[in-house]
LUMDREN-711748 format. One record per residue: x, y negated, z negated of N, C-alpha, C, O in turn. Coordinates in steps of 0.2 Angstrom, whole numbers, plus 5000, padded with zeros to 4 digits. Layout:
N
XYZXYZXYZXYZ ...
end
This chain:
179
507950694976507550734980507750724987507750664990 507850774990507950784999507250735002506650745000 507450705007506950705012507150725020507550685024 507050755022507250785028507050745034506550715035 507550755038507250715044507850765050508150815049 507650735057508150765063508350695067508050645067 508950725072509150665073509350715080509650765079 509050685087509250745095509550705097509450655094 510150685101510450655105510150675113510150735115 509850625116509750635122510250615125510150635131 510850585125511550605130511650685132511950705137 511250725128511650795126511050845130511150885134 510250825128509850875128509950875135509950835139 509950955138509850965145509050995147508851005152 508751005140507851025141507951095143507551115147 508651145142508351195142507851245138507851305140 507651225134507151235130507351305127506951355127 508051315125508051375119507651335112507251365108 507851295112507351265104506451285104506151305099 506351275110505451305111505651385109505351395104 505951425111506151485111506151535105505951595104 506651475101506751495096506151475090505951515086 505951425090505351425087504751475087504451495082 504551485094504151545095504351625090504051665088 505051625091505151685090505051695084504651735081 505551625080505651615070504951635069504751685065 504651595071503851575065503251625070502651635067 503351645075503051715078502051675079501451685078 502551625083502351555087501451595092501551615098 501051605090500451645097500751615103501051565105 500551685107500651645118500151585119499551585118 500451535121500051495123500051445117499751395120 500251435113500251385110501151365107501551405106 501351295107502151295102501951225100501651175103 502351245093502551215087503251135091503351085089 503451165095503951105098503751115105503251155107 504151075111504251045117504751015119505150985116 504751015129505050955128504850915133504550945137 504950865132504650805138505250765139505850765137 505050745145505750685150505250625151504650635154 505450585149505450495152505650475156506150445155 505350465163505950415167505750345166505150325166 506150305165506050235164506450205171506850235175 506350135171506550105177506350095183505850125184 506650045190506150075196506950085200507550075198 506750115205507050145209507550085214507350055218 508150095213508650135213509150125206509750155206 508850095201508850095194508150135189507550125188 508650195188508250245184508750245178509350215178 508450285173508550335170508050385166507450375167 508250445163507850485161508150495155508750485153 507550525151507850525144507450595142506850595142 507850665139507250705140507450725132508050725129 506850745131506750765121506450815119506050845122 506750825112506150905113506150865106506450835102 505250885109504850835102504250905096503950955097 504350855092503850905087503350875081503050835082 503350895076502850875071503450805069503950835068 503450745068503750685063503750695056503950655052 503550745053503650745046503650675044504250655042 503050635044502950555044502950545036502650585032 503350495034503150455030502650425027502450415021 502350425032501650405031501150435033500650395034 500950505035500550565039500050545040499950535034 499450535044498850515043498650575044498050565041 498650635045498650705043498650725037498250775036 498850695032498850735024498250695023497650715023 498350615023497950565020496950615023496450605019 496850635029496350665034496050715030495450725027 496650755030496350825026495950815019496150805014 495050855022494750875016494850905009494750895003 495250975014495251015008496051015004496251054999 496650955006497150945004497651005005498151005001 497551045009497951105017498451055020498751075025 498551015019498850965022499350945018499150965012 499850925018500350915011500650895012500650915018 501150845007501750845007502250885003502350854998 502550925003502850975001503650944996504250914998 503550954989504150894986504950954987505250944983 505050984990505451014994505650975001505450995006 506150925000506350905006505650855010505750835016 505150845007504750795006504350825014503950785016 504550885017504150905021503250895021502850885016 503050885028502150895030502150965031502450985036 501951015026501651075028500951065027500651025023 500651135031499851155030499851225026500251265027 499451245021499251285019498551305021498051285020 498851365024498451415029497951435024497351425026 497951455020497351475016496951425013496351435013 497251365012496451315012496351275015495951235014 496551285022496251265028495751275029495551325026 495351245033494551275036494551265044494151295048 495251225047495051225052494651175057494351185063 494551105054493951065053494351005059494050965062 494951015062495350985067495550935063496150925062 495150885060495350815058496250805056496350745057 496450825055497350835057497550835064497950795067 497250855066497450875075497150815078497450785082 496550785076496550725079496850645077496850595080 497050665070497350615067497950605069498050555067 498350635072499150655072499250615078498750625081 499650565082499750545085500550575090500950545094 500550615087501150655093500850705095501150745098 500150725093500050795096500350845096500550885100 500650855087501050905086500750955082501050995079 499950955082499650995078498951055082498351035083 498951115083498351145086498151175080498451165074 497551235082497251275079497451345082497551365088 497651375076497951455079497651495079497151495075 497551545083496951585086496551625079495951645078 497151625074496651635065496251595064495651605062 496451515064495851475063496051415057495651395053 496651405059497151355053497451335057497551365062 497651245055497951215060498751225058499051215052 499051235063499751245062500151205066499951195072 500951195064501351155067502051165064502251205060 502351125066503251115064503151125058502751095055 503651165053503851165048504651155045504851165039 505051135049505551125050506051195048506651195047 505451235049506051325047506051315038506551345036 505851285035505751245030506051345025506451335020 505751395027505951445025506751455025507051475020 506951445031507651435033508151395028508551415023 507951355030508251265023508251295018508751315016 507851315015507951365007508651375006509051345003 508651445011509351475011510051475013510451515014 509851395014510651355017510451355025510851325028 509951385027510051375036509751315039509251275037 510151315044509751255050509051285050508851335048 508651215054507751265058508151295063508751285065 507751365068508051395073507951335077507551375079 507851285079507851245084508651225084509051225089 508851215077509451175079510051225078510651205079 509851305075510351315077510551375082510951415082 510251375086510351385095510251345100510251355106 510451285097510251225103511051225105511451215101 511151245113511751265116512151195117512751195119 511751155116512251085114512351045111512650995111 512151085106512351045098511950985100512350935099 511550955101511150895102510750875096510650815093 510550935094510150925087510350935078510550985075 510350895076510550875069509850875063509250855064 510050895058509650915053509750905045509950955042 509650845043509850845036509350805031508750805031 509850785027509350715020509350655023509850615021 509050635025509150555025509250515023509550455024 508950545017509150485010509950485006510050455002 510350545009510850545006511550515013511750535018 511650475010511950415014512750445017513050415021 512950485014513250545015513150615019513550655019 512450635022512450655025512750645035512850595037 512750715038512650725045512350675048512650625051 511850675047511050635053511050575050510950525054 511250545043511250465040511950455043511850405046 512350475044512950445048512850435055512950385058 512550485057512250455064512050435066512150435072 511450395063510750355064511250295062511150245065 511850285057511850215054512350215061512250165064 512850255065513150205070512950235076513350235081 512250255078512250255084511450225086511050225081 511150195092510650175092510250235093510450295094 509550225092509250275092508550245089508450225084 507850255094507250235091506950325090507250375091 506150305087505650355087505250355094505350315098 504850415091504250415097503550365093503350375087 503150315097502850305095502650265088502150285084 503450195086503450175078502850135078502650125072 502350105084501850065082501250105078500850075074 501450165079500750205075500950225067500750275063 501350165065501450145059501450195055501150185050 501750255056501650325052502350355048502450405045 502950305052503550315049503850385049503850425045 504150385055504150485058504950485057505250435057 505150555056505750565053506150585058506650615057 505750595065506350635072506550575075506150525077 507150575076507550495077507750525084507850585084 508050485090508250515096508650455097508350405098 509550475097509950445098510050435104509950485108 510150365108510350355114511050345116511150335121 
end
């Protein structure tokens, strides 16, 4: 069985945010809210800088504290590539997801279900990238199984350095950012 994960190269990302773009469009994203972002880092002090900028989204965590939250079990793991989806129909709406979530990858949609990253999870079915990674004008973004040791993203993770956002929050997120 697949587990999915992504793998961004921030040498490459320039943050101009066709990935936000594309996601609004695929998944028909409300004004005012998205499913992905990007954020810039500057670390260091002056005249030693750098900047590192990312387009971030739901961790499809190993360990979700999001599914674990959920009353009515609208929360899931998905044995399809071991995805976190929400099921909008037994949702209530009750936020406890959205406050659980430590990337702040999850709102409420103006219907009244928490929604977030699905990895285009529609897409993957059919052999496609998520629309994030395949319009991203830099190839920066990677998309595969991580457990198969032969994949895309598992060759890249085994030789390039690369942390998560936030591994303290012990939730084991599967968006990796190669440095």
């Amino acid at each position: 069985m697949a587990r999915f994960g992504m793998a961004i190269d921030t040498r490459r990302c320039v943050g101009c945010m066709d990935c936000v773009a594309a996601c609004k469009t695929e998944n028909d994203v409300p004004e005012g809210f998205n499913r992905d972002w990007i954020t810039q880092e500057l670390r260091g002090r002056f005249p030693t800088l750098s900047l590192e900028i990312r387009s971030e989204r739901c961790n499809h965590c190993d360990d979700a504290p999001c599914v674990s939250c959920c009353p009515t079990g609208a929360s899931h793991v998905h044995p399809f590539g071991q995805v976190v989806l929400v099921d909008h129909e037994a949702c209530i709406g009750c936020k406890a997801c959205v406050a659980s979530c430590p990337y702040g990858a999850r709102f409420i949609h103006p219907e009244g279900y928490a929604d977030k990253c699905t990895f285009c999870i529609h897409r993957v079915r059919e052999g496609q990238d998520p629309a994030c990674v395949a319009v991203c004008p830099t190839h920066c973004m990677h998309f595969g199984d991580l457990d198969d040791p032969n994949s895309e993203i598992s060759a890249l993770l085994a030789s390039r350095a690369h942390h998560a956002v936030l591994p303290e929050a012990g939730t084991r997120p599967r968006i990796f950012y190669l440095t």
